[in-house]
N, C-alpha and C positions, 0 to 999 in steps of 0.2 A: 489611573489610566486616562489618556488626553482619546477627544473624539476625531482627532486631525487626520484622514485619511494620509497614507503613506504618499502617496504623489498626486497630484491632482484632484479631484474631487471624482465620487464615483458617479454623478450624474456630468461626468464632461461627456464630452459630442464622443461615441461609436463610431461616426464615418470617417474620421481624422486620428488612425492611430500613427505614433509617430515610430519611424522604423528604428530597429534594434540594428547595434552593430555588429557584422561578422563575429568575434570576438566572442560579444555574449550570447547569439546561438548556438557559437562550438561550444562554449560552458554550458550551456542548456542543455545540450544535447548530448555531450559525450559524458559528464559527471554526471547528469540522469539517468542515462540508458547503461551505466555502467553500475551507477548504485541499483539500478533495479534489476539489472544482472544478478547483486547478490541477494536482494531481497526475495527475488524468486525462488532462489534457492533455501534460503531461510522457510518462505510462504507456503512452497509447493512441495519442492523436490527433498528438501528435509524431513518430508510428513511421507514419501514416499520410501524414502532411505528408511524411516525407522519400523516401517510397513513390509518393508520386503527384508527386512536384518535383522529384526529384534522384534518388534510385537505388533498383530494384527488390532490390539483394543483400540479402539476408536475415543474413549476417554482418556488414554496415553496421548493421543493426537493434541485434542482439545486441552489439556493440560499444557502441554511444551506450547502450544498458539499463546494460552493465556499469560504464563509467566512471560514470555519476550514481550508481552505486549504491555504490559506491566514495567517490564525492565525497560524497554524503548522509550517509554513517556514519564517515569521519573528521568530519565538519562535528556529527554529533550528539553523537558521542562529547568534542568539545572543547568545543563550547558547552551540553551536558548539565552536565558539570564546574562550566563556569562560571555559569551560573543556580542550583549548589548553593553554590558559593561565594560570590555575593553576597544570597542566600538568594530571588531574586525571579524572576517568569516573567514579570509582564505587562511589562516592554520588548522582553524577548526577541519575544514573541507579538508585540506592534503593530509594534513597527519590523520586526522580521524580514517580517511580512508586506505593509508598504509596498514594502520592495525584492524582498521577491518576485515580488509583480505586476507591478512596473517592469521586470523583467527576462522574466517570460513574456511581454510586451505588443511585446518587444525582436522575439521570434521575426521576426513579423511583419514585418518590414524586410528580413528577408536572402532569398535568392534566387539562382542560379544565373547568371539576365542580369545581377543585381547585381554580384555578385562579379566575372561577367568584367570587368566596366567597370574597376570598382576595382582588378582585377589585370594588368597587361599580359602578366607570360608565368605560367606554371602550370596546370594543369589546372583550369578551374572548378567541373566536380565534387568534385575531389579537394577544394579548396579550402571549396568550400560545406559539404562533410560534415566538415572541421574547424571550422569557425564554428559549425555548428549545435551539434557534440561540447562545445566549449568554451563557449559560450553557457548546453548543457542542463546541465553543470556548477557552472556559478555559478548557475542557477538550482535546482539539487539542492541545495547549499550556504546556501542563503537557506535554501528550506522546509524542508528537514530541522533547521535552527537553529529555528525559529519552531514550525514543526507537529510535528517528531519529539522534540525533544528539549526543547521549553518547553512545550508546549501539553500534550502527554503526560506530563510530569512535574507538572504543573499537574490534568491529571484524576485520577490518582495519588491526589493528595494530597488533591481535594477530593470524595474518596469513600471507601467503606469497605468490608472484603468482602463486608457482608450484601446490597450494591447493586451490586456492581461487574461480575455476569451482564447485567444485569438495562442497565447505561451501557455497556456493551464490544457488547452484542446493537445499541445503536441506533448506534455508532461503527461498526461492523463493516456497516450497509448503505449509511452515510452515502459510501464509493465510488461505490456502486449507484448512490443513489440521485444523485450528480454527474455519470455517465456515463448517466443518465434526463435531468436536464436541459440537456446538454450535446446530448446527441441531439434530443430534442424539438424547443429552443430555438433550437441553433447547426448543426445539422449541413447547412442547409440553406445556409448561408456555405461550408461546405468541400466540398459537391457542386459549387458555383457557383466555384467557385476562392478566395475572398473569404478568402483567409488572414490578411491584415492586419488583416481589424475581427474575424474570430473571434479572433486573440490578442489584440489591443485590448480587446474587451469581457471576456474573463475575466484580463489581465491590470491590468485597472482594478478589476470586482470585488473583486479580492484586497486592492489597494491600497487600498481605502476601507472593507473588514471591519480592515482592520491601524488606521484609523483609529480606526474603533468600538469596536473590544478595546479598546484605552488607556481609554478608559471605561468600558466594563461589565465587565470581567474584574478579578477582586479576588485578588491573592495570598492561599489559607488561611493561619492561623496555625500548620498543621502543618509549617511547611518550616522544618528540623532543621538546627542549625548544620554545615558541614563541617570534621571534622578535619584534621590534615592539609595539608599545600604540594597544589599546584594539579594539576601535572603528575602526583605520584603519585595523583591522584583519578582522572584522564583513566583510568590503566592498573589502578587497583585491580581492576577485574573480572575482567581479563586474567589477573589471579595465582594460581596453583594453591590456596595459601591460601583465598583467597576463596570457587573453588570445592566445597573441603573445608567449608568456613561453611554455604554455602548450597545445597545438594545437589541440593533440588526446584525454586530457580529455573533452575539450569542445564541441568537435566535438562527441563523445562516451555521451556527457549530450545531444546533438542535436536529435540526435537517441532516448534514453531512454525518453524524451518528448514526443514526436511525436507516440511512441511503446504505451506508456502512456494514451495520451490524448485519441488514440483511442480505449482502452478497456474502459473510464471513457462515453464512450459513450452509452453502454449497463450494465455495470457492476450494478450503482446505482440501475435499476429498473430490473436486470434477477431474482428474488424471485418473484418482483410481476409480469412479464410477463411469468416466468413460473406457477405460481399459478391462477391468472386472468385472463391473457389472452388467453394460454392455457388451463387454466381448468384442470389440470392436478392433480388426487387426491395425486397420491403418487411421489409430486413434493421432498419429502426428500430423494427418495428413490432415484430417477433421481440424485439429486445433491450429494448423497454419494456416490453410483457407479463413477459418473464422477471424484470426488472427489480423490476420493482412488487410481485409474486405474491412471489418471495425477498425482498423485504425485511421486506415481511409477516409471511413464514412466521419469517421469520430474530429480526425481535419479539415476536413471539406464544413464539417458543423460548429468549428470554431470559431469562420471567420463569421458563420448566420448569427453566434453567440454575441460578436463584439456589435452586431449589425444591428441586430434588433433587442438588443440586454441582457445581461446573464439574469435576472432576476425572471424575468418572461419565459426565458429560455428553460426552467429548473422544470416546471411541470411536463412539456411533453417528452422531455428526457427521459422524468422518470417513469413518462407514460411507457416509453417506450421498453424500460428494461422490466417493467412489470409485465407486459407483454411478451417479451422472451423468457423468462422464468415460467411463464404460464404452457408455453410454445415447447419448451427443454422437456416437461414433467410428459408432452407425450410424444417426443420423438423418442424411437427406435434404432432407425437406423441411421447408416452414415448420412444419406444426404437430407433426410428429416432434423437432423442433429446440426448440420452444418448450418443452415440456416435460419434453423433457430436459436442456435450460439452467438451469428450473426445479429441477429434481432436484442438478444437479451446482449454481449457483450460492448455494443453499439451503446447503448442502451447504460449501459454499465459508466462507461467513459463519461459518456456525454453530459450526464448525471454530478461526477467525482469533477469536471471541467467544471462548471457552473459554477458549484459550490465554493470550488475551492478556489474560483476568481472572486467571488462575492464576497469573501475571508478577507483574502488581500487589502479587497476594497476599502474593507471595514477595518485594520490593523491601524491602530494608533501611531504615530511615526518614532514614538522613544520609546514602542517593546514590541517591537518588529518580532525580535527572537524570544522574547517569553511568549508572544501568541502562538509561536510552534508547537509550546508546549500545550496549551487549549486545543490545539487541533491534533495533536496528539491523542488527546483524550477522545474526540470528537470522533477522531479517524480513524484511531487503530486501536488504544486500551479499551474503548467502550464496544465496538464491533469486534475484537478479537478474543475479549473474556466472551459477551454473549454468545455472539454468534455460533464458533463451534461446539458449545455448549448443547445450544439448541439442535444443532444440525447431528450432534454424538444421539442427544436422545431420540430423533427422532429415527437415524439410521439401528439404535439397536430395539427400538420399537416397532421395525419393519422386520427384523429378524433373517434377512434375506442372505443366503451363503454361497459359499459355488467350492468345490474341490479341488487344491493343489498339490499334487505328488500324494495323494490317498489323505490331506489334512484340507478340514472343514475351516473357511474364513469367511469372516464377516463382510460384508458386501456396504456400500451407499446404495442408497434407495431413489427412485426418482421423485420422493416424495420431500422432501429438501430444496425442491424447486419448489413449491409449492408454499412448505414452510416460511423460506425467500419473501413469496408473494404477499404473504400475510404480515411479517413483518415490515413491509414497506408500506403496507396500507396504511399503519401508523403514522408517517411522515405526512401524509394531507393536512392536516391540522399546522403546524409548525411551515409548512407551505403558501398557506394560508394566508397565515399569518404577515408571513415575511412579503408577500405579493402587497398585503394591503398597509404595509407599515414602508415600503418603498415607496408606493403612491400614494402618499399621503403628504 
């Protein structure tokens, strides 16, 4: 791996970003907020699906987190390779995202009375929680080819450090902002049971943005021949070499891990600990307020990011979402909650912006799309094995329950905030680190 920043060098001038054409913000924006459409679903509402249809175990949760997560980042790491190797993103992006949708729209079909039918002997839970496992896999597999490792290697390239706070700040609420219209729009199909047209509708979305990328998405002319046989490109990052080459992107992947892992701590289960455990009637109203107000703030702090450095910028970021996690563990009620969601999701973004312009910065120019696959690791395998891991033990070590239709379920704790806190404490070090290896 070469040290050649992707476009420009990452200490060029902040005050002279140079503007982006209409063209590549509609692709920033609508293939983003469309992939994160489904990832939500995958992220959030598929842990809620299997929570109100199949089984309340909280190690059931954390299991289906870990294997997509797992399946995502072998799937980025080979098909990152392979869009360098034949030097182009937009098939990856359009077709990957036809069969994306086709397969979250899949959800929809399966079901517990399903499966018994289909099975004569076997446990039909057991059974359904493998279907759903192996389903959320291939559908991990799809997006993470099309949205982690084309689409990302595609923004990459068709940006430059002086703008790269400034495109990561509006990626970084574009979640939010999926899990705002997802709530608004659909959440009124999954109170109603109406599981099959809530996956239907955002797995057709998906399918008909994969159609419209193929049109309006345009491969840059910055994407760099690959040297090199195929399979050593998949592992090249993997290799000590490599990370001797490039010191600050791996140290910039050690941070985004760590920032990571510890939102994967509360993230999976905050819909059912603010719905269950809380009690909270008007928990969408909680999460749209939060929602809106952070995304806001999370833009408004994109541009301070290109202004005064993402590297400067990474500490009171994460000052900040340590402060909302601390904030969450003792609000109650609705408006305790709101604006400490605000504090800590702010906080969230602001953090996942930094980082993951600092990445960019650091990307070598001829494995644009194998560093997907590193940050893959960084972002999602490494925070989505840990984290709910962490967050599983520590909610069934709280042992907290509440009663539905005369049957006892397991509750989130607010002590997962908490857990949060402490796993991020970890990141100062590697913080540190990276602060005085850019100044240097």
């Amino acid at each position: 791996m070469t040290t050649t920043p992707v476009t420009g060098t990452p200490g060029s001038s902040q005050r002279t970003a140079p503007a982006l054409s209409g063209r590549v913000w509609t692709s920033i924006v609508l293939v983003g907020l469309v992939g994160q459409l489904a990832w939500t679903i995958e992220n959030m509402y598929l842990n809620v699906f299997v929570y109100d249809t199949i089984t309340d175990n909280p190690a059931v949760l954390a299991l289906m987190v870990a294997a997509s997560a797992v399946s995502a980042t072998i799937a980025t790491m080979l098909l990152g390779a392979a869009s360098d190797r034949v030097r182009r993103r937009r098939e990856f992006i359009a077709i990957g995202y036809v069969l994306w949708g086709l397969t979250t729209a899949t959800f929809g079909f399966l079901s517990v009375d399903g499966i018994r039918e289909l099975a004569a002997v076997g446990d039909a839970v057991v059974l359904t929680v493998l279907a759903v496992i192996l389903l959320d896999c291939l559908m991990s597999v799809l997006g993470a080819g099309a949205n982690d490792a084309a689409f990302n290697a595609w923004v990459t390239e068709s940006t430059v450090p002086a703008n790269r706070g400034r495109v990561d700040s509006v990626l970084a609420i574009l979640p939010l902002l999926a899990m705002l219209i997802v709530f608004g729009a659909l959440d009124g199909l999954t109170q109603a049971g109406a599981w099959r047209e809530f996956f239907l509708l955002i797995g057709g979305a998906t399918s008909l943005v994969g159609v419209v990328a193929w049109f309006l998405v345009r491969d840059p002319v910055t994407v760099t021949p690959l040297p090199g046989g195929y399979f050593s490109a998949v592992v090249a990052g993997l290799r000590p070499s490599a990370v001797r080459q490039n010191p600050t992107l791996y140290v910039t992947l050690v941070c985004l891990a760590i920032v990571g892992t510890s939102t994967q701590v509360f993230l999976p289960y905050l819909i059912i600990y603010i719905q269950r455990t809380l009690q909270i009637d008007g928990y969408a109203i909680v999460l749209g307020t939060v929602l809106v107000t952070a995304s806001v703030l999370s833009v408004l702090g994109g541009r301070l990011i290109d202004r005064f450095g993402k590297v400067r910028s990474i500490t009171p970021a994460v000052a900040i979402l340590a402060a909302g996690l601390i904030l969450m563990f003792f609000a109650r009620d609705m408006v305790p909650v709101i604006l400490a969601g605000i504090v800590m999701m702010t906080g969230f973004m602001l953090s996942i912006a930094t980082l993951s312009a600092t990445v960019r910065d650091h990307t070598p120019t001829d494995r644009v799309g194998s560093v997907q696959g590193l940050r893959m690791i960084a972002a999602v395998l490494i925070p989505m094995v840990a984290g709910p891991f962490i967050g599983a033990a520590v909610i069934v070590g709280a042992a907290e329950t509440y009663v539905d239709l005369g049957v006892e379920k397991q509750v989130p704790t607010a002590w997962i905030f908490l857990a949060a806190a402490a796993v991020l404490v970890v990141a100062i070090l590697p913080i540190r680190a990276l602060i005085r290896r850019t100044a240097a």
